[in-house]
MARLUM-373439 format. One record per residue: residue in one letter; x, y, z of N, C-alpha, C, O, CB in turn. Coordinates in nm, 2 decimals. Atoms other than C-alpha are relative to their C-alpha. Glycine has a CB too. Layout:
N
+----+--------+--------+--------+--------+--------+--------+--------+--------+--------+--------+--------+--------+--------+--------+--------+
| aa |    nxx |    nyy |    nzz |   caxx |   cayy |   cazz |    cxx |    cyy |    czz |    oxx |    oyy |    ozz |   cbxx |   cbyy |   cbzz |
+----+--------+--------+--------+--------+--------+--------+--------+--------+--------+--------+--------+--------+--------+--------+--------+
|  A |      X |      Y |      Z |      X |      Y |      Z |      X |      Y |      Z |      X |      Y |      Z |      X |      Y |      Z |
...
+----+--------+--------+--------+--------+--------+--------+--------+--------+--------+--------+--------+--------+--------+--------+--------+
// end
This chain:
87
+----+--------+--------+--------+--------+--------+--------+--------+--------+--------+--------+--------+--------+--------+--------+--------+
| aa |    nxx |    nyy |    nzz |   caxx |   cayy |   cazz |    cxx |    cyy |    czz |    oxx |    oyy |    ozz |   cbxx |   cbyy |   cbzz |
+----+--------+--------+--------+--------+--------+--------+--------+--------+--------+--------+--------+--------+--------+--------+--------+
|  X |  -0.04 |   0.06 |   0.13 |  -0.94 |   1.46 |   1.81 |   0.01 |  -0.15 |   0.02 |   0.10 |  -0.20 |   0.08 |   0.13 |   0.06 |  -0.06 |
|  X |  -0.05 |   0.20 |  -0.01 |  -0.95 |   1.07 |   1.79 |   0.08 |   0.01 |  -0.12 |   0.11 |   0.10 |  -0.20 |  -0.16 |  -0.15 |  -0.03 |
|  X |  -0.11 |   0.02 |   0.07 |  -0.70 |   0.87 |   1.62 |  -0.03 |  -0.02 |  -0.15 |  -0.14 |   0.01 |  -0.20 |   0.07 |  -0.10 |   0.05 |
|  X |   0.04 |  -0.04 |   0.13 |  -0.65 |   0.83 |   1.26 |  -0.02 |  -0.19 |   0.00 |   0.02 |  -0.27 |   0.09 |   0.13 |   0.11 |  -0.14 |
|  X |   0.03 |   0.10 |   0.11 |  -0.79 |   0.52 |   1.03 |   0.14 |  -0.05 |   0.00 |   0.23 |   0.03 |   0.01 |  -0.07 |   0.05 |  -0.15 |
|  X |  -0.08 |   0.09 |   0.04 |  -0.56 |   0.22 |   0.98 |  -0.08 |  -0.03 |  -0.16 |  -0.17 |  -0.10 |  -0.19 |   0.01 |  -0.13 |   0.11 |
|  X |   0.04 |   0.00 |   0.15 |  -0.57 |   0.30 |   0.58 |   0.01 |  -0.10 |  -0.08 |   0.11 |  -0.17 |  -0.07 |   0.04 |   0.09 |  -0.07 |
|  X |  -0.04 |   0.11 |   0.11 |  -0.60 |   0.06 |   0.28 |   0.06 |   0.08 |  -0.09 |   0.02 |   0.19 |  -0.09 |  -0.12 |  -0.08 |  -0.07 |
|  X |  -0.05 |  -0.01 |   0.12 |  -0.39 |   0.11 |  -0.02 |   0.02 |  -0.04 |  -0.10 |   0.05 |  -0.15 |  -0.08 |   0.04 |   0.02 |   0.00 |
|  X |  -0.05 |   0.08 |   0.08 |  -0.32 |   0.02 |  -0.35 |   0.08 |   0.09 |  -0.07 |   0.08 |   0.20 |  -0.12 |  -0.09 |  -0.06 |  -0.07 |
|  X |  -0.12 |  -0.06 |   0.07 |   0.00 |   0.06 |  -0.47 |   0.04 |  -0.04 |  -0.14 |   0.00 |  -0.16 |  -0.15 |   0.12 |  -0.03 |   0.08 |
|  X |  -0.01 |   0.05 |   0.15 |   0.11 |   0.01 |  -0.86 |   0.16 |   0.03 |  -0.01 |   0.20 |   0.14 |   0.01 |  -0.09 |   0.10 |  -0.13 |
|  X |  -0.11 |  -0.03 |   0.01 |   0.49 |  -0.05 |  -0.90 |   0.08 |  -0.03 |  -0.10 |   0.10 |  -0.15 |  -0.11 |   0.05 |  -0.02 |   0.08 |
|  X |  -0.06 |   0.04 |   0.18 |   0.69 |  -0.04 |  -1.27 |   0.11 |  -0.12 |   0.05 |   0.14 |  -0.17 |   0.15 |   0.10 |   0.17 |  -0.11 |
|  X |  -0.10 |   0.12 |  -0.03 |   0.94 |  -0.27 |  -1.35 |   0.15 |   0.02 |   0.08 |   0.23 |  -0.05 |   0.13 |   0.05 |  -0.07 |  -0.15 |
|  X |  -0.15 |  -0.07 |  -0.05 |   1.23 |  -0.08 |  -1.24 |  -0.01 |   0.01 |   0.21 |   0.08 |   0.04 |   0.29 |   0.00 |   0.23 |  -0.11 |
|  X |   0.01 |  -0.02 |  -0.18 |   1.06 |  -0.08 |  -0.83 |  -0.07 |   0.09 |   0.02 |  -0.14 |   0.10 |   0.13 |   0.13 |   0.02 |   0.09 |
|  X |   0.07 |  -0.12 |  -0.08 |   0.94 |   0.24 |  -0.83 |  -0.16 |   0.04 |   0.00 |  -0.23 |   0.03 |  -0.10 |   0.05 |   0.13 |  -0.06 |
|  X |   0.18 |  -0.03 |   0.04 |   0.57 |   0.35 |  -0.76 |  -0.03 |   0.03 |  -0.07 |  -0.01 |   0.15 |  -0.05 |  -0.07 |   0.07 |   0.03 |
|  X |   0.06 |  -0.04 |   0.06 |   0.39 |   0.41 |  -1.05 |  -0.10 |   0.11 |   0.06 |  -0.09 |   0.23 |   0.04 |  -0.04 |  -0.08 |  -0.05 |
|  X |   0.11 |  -0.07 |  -0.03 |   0.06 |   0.51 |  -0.86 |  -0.01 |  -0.04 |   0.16 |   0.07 |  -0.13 |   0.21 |  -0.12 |  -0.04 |  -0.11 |
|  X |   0.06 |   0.00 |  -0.15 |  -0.09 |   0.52 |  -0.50 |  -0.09 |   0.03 |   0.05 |  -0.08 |   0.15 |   0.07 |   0.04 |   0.03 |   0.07 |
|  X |   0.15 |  -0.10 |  -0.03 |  -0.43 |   0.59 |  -0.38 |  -0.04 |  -0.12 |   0.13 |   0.00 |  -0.23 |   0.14 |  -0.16 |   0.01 |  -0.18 |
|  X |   0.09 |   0.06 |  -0.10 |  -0.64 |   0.47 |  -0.08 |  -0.13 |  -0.01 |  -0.07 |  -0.20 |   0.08 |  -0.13 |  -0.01 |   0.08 |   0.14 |
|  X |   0.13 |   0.02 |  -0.01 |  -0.93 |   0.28 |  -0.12 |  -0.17 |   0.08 |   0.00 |  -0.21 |   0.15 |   0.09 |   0.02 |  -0.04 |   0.08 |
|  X |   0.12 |  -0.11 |  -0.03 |  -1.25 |   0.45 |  -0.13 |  -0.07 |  -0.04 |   0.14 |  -0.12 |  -0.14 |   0.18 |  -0.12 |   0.01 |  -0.14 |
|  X |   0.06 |   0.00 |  -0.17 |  -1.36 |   0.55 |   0.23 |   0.13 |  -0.07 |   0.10 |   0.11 |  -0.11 |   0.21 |  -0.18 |  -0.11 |   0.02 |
|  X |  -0.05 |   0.10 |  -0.12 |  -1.03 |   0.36 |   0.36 |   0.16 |   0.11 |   0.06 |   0.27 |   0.07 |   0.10 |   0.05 |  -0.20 |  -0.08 |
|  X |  -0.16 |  -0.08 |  -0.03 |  -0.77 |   0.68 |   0.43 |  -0.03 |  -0.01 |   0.16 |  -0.13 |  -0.06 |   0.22 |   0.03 |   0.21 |  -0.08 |
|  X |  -0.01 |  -0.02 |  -0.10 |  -0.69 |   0.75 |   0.74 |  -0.14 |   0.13 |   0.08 |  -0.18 |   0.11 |   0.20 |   0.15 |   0.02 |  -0.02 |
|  X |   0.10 |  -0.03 |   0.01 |  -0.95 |   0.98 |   0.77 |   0.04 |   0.15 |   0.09 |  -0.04 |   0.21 |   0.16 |  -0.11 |  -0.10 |   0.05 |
|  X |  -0.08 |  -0.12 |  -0.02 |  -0.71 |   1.30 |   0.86 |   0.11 |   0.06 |  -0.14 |   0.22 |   0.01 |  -0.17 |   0.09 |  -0.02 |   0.13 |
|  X |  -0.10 |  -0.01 |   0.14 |  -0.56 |   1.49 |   0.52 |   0.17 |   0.04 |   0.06 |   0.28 |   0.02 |   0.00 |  -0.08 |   0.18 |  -0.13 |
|  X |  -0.16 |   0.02 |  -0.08 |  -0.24 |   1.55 |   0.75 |   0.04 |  -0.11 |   0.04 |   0.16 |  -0.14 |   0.06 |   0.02 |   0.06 |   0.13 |
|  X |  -0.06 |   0.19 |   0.00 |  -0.19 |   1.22 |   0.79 |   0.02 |  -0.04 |  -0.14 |   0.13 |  -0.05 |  -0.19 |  -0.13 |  -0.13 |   0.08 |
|  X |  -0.03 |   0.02 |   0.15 |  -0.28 |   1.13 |   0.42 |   0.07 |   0.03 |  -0.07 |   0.13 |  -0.06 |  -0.13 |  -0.05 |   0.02 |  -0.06 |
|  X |  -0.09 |  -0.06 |   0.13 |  -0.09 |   1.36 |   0.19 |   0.17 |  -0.10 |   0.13 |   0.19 |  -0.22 |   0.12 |  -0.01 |   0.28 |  -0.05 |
|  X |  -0.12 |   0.03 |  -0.03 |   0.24 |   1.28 |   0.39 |   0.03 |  -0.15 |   0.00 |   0.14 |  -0.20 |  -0.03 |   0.04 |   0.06 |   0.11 |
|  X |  -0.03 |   0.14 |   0.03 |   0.19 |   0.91 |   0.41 |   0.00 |  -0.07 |  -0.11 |   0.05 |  -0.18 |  -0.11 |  -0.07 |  -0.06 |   0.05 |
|  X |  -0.03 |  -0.01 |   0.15 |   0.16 |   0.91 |   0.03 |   0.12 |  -0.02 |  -0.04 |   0.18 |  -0.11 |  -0.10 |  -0.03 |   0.12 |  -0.05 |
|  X |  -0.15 |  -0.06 |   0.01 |   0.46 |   1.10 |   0.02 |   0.06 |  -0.11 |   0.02 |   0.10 |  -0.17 |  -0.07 |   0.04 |   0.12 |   0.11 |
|  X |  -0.11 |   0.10 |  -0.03 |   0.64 |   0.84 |   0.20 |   0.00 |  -0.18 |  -0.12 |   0.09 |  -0.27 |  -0.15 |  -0.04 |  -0.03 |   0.22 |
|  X |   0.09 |   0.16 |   0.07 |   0.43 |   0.52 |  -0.01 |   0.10 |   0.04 |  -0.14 |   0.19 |  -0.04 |  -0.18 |  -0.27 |   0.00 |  -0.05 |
|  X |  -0.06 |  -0.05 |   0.12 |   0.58 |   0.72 |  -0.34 |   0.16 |   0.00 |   0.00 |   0.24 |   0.01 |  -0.10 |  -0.06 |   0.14 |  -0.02 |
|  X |  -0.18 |   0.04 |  -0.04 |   0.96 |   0.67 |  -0.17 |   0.03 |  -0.13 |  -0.04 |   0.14 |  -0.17 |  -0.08 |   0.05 |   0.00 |   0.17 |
|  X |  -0.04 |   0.11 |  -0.04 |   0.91 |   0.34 |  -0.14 |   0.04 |  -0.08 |  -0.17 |   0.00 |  -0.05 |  -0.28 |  -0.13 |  -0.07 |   0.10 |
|  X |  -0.06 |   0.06 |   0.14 |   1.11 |   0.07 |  -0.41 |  -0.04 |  -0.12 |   0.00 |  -0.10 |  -0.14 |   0.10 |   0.14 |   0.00 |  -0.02 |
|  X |   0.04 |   0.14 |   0.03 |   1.03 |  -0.28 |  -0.49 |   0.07 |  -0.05 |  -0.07 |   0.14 |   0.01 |  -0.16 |  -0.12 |  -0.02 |  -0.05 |
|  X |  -0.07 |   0.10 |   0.07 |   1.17 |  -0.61 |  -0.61 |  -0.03 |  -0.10 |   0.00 |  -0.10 |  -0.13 |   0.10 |   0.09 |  -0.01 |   0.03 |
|  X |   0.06 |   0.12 |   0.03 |   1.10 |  -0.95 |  -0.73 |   0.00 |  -0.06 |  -0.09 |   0.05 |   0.00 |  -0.20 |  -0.10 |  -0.01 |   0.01 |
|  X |   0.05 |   0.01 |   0.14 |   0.99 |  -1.18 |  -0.96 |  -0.11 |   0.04 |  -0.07 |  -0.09 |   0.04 |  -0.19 |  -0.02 |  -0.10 |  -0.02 |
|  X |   0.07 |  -0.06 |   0.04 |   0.67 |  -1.02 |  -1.02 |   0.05 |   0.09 |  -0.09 |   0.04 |   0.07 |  -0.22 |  -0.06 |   0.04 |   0.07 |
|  X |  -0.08 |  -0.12 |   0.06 |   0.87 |  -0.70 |  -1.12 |   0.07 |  -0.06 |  -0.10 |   0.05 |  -0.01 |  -0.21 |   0.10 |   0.08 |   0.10 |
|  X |  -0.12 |   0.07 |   0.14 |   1.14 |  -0.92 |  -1.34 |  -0.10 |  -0.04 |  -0.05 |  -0.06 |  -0.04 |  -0.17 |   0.13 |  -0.13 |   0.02 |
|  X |   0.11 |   0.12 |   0.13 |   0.83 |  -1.11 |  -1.54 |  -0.08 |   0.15 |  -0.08 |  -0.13 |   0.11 |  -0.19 |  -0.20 |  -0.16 |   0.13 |
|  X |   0.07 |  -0.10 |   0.08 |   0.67 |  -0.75 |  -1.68 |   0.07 |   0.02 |  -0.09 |   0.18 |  -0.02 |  -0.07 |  -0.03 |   0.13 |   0.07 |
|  X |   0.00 |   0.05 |   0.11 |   0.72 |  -0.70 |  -2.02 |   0.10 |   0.16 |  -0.01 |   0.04 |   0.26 |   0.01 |  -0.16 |  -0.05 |  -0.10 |
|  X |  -0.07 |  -0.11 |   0.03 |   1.03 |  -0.44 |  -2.10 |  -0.06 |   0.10 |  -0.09 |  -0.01 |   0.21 |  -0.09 |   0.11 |  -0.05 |  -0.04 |
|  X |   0.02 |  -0.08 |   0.15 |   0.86 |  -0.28 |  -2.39 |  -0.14 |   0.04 |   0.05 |  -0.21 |   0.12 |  -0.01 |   0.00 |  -0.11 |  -0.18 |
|  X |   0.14 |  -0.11 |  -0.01 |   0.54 |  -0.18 |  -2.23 |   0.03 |   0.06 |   0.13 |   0.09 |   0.00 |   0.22 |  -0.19 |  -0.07 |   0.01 |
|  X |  -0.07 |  -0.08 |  -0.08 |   0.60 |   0.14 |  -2.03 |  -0.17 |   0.01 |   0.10 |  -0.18 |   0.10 |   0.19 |   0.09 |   0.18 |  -0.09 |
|  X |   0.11 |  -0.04 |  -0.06 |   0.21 |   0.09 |  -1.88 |   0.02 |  -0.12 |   0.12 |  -0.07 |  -0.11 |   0.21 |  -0.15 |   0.01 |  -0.11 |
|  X |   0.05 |   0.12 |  -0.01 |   0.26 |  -0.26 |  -1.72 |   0.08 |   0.03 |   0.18 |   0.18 |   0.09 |   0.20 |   0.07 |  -0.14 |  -0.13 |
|  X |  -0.03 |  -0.02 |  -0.09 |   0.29 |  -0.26 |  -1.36 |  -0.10 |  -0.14 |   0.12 |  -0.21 |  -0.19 |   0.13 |  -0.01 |   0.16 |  -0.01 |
|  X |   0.10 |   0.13 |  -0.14 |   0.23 |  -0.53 |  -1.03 |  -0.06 |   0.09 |   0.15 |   0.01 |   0.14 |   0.24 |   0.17 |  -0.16 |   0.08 |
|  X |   0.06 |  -0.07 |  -0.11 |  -0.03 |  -0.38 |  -0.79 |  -0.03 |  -0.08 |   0.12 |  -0.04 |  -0.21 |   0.12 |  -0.13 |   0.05 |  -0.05 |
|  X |   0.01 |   0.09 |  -0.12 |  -0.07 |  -0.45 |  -0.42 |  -0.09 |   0.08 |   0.09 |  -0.09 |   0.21 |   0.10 |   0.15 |  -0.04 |   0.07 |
|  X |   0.10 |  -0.10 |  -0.07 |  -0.33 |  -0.34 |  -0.20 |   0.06 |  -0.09 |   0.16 |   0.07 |  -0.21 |   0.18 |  -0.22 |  -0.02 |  -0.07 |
|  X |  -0.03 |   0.06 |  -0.13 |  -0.21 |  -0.35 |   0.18 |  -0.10 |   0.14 |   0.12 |  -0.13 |   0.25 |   0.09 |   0.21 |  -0.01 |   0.01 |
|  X |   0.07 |  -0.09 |  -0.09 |  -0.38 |  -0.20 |   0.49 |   0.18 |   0.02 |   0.10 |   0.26 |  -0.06 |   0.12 |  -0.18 |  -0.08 |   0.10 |
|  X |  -0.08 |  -0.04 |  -0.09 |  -0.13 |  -0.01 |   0.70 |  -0.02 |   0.03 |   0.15 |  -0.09 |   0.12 |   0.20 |   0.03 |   0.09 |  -0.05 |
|  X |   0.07 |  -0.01 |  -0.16 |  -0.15 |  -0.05 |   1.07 |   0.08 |   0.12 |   0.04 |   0.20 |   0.12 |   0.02 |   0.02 |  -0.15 |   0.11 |
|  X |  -0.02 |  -0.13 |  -0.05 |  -0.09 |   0.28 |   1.21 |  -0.03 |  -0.02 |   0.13 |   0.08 |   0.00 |   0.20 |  -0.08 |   0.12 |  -0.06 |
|  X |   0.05 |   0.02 |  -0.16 |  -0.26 |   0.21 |   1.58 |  -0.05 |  -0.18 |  -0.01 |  -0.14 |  -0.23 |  -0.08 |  -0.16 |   0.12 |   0.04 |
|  X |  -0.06 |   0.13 |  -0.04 |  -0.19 |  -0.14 |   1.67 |  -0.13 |  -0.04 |   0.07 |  -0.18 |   0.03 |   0.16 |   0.14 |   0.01 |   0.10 |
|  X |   0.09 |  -0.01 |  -0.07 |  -0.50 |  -0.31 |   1.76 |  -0.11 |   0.04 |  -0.08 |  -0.21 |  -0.03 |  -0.03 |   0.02 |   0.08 |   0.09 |
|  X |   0.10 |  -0.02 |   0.05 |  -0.77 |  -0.17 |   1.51 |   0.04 |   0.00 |  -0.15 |   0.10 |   0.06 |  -0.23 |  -0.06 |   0.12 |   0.05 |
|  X |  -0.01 |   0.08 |   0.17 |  -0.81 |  -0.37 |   1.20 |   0.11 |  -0.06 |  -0.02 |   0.15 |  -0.08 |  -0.14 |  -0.01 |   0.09 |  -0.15 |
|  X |  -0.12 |   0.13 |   0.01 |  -0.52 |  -0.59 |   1.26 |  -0.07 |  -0.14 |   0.01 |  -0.17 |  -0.16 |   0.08 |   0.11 |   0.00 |   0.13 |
|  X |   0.04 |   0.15 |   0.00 |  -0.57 |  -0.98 |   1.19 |   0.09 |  -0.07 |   0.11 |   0.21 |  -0.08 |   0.14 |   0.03 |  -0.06 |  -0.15 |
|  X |  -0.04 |   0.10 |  -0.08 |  -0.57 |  -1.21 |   1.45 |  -0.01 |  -0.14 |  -0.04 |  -0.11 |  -0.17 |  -0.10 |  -0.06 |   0.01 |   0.12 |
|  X |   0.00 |   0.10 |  -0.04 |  -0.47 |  -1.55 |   1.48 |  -0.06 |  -0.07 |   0.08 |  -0.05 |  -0.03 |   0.20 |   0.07 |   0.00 |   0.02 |
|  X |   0.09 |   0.00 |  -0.08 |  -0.71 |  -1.75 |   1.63 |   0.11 |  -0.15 |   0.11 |   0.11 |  -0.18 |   0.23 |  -0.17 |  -0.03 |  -0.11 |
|  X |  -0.09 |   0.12 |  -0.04 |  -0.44 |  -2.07 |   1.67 |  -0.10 |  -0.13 |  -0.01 |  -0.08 |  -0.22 |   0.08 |   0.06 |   0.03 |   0.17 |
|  X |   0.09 |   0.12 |   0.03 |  -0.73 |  -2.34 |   1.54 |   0.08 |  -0.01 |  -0.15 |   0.01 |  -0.08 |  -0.22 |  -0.19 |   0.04 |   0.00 |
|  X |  -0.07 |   0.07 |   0.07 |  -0.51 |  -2.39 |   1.28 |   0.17 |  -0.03 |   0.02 |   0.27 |  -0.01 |  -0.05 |  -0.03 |   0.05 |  -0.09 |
|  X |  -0.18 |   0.05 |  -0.05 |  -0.17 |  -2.50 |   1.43 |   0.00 |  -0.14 |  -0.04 |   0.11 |  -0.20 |  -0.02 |   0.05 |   0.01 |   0.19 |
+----+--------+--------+--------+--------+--------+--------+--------+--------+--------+--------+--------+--------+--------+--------+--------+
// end
């Protein structure tokens, strides 16, 4: 078995913090559904705060601030390096 995909996501979170929605990328899960559904699971725990969140409009129950992040799972593949040409 090799390891799993360092997955992309996009997360959608209401005004209140909590996930609206959560999906991976197309082609960017981890590329094991035992890995996926539970790392969902955990993405759908998660809460949020900000001004983003405070600036959405109380009265619309659709309105939500999305974030697409890659999750590094194995350290090393598809992480960004620093090259240090800009210091």
């Amino acid at each position: 078995m090799s390891v799993p995909r360092n997955p992309v996501v996009r997360i959608e979170f209401r005004k209140n913090g909590t996930v609206a929605r959560a999906a991976f990328l197309e082609r960017q899960d981890t590329g094991y559904a035992d890995v996926d559904g539970p790392l969902l699971d955990a993405i759908y725990a998660w809460t949020a705060k900000g001004r983003a969140l405070e600036a959405l409009a109380v009265d619309d129950p659709q309105a939500v601030v999305p974030i697409t992040m890659r999750i590094v799972l194995i350290p090393g593949s598809g992480t960004i390096r620093n090259s240090g040409s800009n210091r």
